[in-house]
C-alpha positions as a Markdown table, in Angstrom:
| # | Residue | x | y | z |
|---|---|---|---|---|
| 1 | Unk | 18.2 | -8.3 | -10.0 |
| 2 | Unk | 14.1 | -8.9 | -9.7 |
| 3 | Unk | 12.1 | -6.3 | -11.4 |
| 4 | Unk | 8.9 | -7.3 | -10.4 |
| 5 | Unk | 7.7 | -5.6 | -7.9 |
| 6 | Unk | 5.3 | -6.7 | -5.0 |
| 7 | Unk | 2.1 | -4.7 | -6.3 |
| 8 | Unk | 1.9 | -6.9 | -9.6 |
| 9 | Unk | 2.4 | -10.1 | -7.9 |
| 10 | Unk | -0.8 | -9.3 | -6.0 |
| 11 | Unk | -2.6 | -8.9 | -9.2 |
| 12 | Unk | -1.1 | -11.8 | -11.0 |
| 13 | Unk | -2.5 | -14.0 | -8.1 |
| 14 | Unk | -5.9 | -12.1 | -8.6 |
| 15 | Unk | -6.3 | -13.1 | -12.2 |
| 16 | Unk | -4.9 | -16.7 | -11.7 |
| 17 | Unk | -7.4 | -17.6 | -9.1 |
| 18 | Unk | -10.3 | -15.2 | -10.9 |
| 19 | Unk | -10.4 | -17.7 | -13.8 |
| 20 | Unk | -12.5 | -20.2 | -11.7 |
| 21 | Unk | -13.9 | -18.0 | -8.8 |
| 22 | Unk | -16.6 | -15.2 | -10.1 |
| 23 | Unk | -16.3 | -14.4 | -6.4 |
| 24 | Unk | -13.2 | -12.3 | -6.7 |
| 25 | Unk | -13.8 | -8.8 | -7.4 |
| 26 | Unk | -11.3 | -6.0 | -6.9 |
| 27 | Unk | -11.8 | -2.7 | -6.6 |
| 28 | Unk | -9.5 | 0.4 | -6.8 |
| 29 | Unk | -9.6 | 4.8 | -6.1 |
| 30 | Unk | -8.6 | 5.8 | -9.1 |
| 31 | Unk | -5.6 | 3.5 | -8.2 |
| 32 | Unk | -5.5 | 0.8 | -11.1 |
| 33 | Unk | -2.2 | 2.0 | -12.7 |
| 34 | Unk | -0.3 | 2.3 | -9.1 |
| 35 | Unk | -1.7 | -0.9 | -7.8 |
| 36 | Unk | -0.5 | -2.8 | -11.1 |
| 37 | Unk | -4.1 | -4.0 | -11.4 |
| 38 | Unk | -4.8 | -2.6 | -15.1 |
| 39 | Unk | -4.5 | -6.1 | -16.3 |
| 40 | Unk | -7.4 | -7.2 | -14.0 |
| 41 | Unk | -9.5 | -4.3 | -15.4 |
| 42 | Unk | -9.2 | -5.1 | -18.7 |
| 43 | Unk | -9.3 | -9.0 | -18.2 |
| 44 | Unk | -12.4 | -9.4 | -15.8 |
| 45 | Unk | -14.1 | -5.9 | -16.3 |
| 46 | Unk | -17.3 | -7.5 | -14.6 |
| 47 | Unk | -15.1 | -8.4 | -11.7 |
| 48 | Unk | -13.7 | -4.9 | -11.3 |
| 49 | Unk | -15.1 | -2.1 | -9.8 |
| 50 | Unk | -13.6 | 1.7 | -10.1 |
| 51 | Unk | -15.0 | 4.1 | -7.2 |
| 52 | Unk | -12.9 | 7.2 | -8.6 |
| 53 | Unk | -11.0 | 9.2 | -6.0 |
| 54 | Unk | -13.1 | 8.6 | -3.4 |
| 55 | Unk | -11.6 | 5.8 | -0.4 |
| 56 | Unk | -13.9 | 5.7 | 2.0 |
| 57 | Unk | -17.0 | 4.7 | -0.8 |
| 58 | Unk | -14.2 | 2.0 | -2.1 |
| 59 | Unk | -13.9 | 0.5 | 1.7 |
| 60 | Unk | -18.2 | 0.7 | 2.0 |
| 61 | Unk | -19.0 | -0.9 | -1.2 |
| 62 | Unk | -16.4 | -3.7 | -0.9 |
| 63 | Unk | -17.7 | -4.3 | 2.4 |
| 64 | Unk | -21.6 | -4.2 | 1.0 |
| 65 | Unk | -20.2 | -6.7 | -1.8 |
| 66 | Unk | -18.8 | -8.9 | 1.0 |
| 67 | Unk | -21.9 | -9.2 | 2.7 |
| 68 | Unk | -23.3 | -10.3 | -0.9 |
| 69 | Unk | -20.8 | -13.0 | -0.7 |
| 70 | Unk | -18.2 | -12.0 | -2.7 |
| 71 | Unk | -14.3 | -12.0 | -2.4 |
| 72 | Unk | -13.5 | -8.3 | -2.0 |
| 73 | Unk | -9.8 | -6.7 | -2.7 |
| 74 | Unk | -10.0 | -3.1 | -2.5 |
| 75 | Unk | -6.4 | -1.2 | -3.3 |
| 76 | Unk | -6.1 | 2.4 | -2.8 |
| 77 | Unk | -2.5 | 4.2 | -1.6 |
| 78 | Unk | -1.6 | 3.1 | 1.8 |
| 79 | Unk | -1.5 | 6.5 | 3.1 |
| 80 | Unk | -5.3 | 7.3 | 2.4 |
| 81 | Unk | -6.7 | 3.8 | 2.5 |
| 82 | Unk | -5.3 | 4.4 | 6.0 |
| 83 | Unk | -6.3 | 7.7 | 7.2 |
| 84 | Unk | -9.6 | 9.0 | 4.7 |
| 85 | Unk | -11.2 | 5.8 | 5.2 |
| 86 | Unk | -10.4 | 4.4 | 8.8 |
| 87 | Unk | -13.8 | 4.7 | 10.2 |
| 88 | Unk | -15.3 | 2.6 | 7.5 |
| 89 | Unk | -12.1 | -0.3 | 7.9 |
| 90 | Unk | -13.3 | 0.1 | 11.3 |
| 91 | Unk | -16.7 | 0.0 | 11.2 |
| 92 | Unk | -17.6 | -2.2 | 7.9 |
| 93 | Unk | -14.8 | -4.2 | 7.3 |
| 94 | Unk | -13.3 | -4.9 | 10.9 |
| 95 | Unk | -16.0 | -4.4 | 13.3 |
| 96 | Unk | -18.8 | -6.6 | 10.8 |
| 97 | Unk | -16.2 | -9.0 | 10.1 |
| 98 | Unk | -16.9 | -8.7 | 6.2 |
| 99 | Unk | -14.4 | -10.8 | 4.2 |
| 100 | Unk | -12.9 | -7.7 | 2.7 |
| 101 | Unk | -8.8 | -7.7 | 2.0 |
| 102 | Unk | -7.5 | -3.5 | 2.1 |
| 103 | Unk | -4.6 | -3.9 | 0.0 |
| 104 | Unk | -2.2 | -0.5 | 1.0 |
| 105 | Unk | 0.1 | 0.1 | -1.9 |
| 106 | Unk | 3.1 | 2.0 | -2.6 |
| 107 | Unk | 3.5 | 2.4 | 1.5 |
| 108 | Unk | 5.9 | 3.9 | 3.9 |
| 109 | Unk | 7.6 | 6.3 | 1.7 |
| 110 | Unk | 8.0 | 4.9 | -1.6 |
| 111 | Unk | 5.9 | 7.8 | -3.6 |
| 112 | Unk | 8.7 | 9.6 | -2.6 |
| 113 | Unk | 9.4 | 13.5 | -3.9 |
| 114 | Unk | 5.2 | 13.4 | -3.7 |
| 115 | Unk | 6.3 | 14.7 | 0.0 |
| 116 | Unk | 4.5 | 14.0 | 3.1 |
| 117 | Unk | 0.6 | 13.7 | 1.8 |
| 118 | Unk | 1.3 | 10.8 | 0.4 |
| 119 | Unk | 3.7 | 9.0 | 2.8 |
| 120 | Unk | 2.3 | 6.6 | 5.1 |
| 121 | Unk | 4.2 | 6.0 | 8.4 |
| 122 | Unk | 1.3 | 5.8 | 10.3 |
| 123 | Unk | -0.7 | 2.6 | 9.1 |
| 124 | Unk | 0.7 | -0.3 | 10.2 |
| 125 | Unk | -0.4 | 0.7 | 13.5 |
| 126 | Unk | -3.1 | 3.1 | 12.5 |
| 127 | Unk | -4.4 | -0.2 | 11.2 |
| 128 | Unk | -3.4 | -3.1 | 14.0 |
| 129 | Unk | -5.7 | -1.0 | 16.4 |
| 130 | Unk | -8.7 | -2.3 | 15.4 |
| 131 | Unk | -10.3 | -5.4 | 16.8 |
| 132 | Unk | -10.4 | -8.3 | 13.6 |
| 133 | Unk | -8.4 | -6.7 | 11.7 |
| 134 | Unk | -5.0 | -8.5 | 10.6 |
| 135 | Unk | -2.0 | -6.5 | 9.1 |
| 136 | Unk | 0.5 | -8.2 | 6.6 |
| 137 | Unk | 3.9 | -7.0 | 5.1 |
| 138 | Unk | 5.4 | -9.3 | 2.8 |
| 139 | Unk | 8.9 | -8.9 | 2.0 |
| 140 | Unk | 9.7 | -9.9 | -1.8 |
| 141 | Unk | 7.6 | -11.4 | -4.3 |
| 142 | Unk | 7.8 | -15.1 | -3.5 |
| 143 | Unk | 6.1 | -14.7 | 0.0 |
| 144 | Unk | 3.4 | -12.2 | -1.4 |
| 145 | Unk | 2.2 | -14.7 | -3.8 |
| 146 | Unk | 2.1 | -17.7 | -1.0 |
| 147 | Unk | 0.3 | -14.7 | 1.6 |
| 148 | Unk | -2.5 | -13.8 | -1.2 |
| 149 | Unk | -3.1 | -17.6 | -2.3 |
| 150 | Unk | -3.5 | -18.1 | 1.9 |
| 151 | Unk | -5.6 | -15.0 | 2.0 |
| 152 | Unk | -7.9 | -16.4 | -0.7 |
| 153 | Unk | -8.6 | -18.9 | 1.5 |
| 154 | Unk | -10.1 | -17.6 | 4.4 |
| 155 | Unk | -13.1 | -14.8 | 4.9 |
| 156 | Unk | -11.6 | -12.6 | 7.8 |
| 157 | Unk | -10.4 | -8.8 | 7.1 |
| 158 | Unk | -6.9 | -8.2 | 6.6 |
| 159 | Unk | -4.8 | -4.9 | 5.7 |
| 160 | Unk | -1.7 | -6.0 | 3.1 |
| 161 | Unk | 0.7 | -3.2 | 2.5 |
| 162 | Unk | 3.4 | -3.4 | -0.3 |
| 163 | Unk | 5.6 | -0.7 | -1.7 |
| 164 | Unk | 6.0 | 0.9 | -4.7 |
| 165 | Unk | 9.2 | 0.0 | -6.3 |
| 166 | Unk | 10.5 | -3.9 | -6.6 |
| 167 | Unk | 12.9 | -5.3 | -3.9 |
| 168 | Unk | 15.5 | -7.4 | -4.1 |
| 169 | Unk | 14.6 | -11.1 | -3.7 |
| 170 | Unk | 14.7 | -12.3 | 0.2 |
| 171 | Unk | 14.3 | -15.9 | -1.0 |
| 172 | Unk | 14.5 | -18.5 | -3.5 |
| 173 | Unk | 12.1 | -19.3 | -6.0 |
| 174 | Unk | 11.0 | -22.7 | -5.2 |
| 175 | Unk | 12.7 | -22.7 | -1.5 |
| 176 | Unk | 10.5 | -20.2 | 0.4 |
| 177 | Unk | 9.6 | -21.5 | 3.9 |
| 178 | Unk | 5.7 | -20.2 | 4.6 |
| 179 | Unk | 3.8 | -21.0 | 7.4 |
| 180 | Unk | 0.7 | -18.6 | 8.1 |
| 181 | Unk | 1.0 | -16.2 | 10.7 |
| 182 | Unk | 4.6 | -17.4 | 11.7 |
| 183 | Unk | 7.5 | -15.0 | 11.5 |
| 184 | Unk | 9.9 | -17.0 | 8.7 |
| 185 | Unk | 13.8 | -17.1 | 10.3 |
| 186 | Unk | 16.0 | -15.9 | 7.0 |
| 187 | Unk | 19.0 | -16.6 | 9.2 |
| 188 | Unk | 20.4 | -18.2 | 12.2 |
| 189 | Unk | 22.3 | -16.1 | 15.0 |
| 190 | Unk | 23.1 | -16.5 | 19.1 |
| 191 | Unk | 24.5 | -12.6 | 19.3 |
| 192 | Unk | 21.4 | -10.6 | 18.1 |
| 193 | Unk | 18.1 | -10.9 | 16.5 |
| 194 | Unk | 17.1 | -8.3 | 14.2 |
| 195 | Unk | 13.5 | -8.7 | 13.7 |
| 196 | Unk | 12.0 | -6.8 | 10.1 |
| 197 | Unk | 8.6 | -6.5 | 8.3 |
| 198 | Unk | 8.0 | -5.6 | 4.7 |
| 199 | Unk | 10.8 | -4.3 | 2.4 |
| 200 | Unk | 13.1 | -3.9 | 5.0 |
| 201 | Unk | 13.6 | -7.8 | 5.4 |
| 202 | Unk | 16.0 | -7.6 | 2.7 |
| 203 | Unk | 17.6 | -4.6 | 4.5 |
| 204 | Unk | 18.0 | -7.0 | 7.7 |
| 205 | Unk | 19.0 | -9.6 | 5.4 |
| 206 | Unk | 22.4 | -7.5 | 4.5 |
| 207 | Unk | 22.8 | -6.2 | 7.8 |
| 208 | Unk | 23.5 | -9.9 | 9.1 |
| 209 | Unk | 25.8 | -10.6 | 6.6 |
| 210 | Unk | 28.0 | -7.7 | 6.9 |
| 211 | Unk | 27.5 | -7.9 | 10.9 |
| 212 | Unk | 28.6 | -11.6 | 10.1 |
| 213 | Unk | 32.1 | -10.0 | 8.8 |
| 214 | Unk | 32.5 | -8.0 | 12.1 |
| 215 | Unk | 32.4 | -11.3 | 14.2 |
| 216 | Unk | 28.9 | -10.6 | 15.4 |
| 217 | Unk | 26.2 | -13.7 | 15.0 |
| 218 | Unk | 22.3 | -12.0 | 13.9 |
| 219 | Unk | 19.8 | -13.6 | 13.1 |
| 220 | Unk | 17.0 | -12.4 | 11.4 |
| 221 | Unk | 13.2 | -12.8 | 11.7 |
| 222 | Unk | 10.7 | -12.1 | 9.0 |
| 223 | Unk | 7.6 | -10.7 | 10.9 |
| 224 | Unk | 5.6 | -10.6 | 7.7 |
| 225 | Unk | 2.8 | -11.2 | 10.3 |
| 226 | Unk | 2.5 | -8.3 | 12.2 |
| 227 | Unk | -1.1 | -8.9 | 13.6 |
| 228 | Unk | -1.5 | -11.5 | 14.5 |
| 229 | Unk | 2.0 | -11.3 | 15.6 |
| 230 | Unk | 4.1 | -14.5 | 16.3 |
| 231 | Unk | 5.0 | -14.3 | 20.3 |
| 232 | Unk | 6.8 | -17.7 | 20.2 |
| 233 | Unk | 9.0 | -16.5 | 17.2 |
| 234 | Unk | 9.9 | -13.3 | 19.7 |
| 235 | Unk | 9.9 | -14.9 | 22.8 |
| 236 | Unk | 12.7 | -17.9 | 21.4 |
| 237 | Unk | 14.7 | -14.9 | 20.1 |
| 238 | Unk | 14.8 | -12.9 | 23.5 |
| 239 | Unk | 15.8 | -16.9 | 25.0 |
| 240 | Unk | 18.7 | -17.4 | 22.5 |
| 241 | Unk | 20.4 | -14.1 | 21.8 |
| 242 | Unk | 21.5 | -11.3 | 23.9 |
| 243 | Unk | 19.4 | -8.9 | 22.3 |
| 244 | Unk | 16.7 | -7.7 | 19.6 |
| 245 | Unk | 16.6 | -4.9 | 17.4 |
| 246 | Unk | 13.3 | -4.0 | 15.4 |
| 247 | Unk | 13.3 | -2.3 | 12.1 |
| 248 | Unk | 10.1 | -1.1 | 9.8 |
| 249 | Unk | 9.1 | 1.9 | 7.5 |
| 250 | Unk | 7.3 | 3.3 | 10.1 |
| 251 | Unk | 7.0 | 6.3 | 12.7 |
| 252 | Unk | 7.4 | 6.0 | 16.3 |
| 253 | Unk | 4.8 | 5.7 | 18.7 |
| 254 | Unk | 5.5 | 8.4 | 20.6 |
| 255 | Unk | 7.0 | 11.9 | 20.3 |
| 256 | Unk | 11.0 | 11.6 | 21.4 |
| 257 | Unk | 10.5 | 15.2 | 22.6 |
């Protein structure tokens, strides 16, 4: 059974890569301890930067320190990073194009009995809306790692959201297919395609098999990549099977009343 959740893989991959690149600097709200990046901190304090509890100066300055030509990776809860500071994701990070990563931790509903303040069902699209920005949900810890090396790579914005708690494993260390922006298929079916982001991959993953017991064929789709989305992924699975189910720790769109 893993134990390692999502959060420190992120960091581990920030303190690999930070050895060699004085670029990297992360930044947290008060967050260090729920964002697993004490290690960081205490390893590359001149590469850390602590605003206090105050997200929308964290999203400014890693923007400023973008334009400065670092490599900016500012984590703060999900469900402020994506409500108290939206107009500067919007404005300095998305609409400059500043090579800022917003990583959202502990999202959807992971903080749990904290109740409603600190859920976030609301920033996976909160966040999609805005032009430039890209929105990423890895689903265990093998595909988070091969997401942040990609996303060390490249200078455009991108929103990362991970949970709180660790996840079962999705795949195999050492056998995890990863292509960039294309939705990874965890399983073959002709009867249904369930199509999951996130955490709930592994959910999906179950689902199949025990669907698989009932005499019903699912496959299931890995839309870690939920901007930019992977038509061709969704379009093949509307082709092939007879229909597709979406699942995600989200809210609706619209109000069912």
């Amino acid at each position: 059974m893993n134990n390692i959740p999502n959060r420190q893989i992120i960091c581990e991959v920030l303190m690999d890569k930070a050895k060699e690149d004085k670029d990297i600097v992360v930044l947290c709200s008060d967050s260090r301890g729920s964002a697993s990046l004490t290690g960081f901190a205490n390893t590359y304090p001149e590469q850390f930067v602590e605003t206090g509890i105050a997200e929308q100066n964290l999203v400014s300055i890693s923007a400023g320190l973008a334009k400065c030509g670092k490599k900016a990776f500012a984590a703060s809860p999900a469900c402020f990073l994506s409500t108290r500071s939206m107009e500067q994701c919007k404005v300095d990070v998305a609409y400059s194009n500043t090579n800022v990563k917003l990583i959202g931790i502990s999202g959807g509903i992971s903080y749990g009995a904290l109740g409603m303040t600190h859920h976030s069902a609301q920033d996976i699209a909160a966040l999609a809306s805005i032009p430039n920005m890209r929105v990423y949900l890895p689903s265990d810890r093998f595909q988070t790692k091969a997401l942040m090396e990609h996303l060390l790579e490249d200078e455009k914005p991108a929103y990362i959201r991970v949970g709180r708690n660790p996840v079962e494993d999705v795949y195999e260390e050492g056998n995890m297919p990863f292509k960039m922006n294309e939705a990874t298929v965890v399983s073959e079916g002709k009867d249904v395609t369930i199509i999951a982001c996130g955490e709930l991959v592994r959910a999906a993953k179950d689902a199949a098999e025990e669907l698989g017991k009932l005499g019903v064929s699912a496959r299931v789709l890995d839309m870690y990549c939920v901007k930019p989305i992977d038509q061709t992924a969704v379009l093949k699975a509307a082709k092939e099977t007879k229909a597709i189910v979406t699942i995600e720790e989200h809210s609706y769109g619209v109000d069912k009343a």
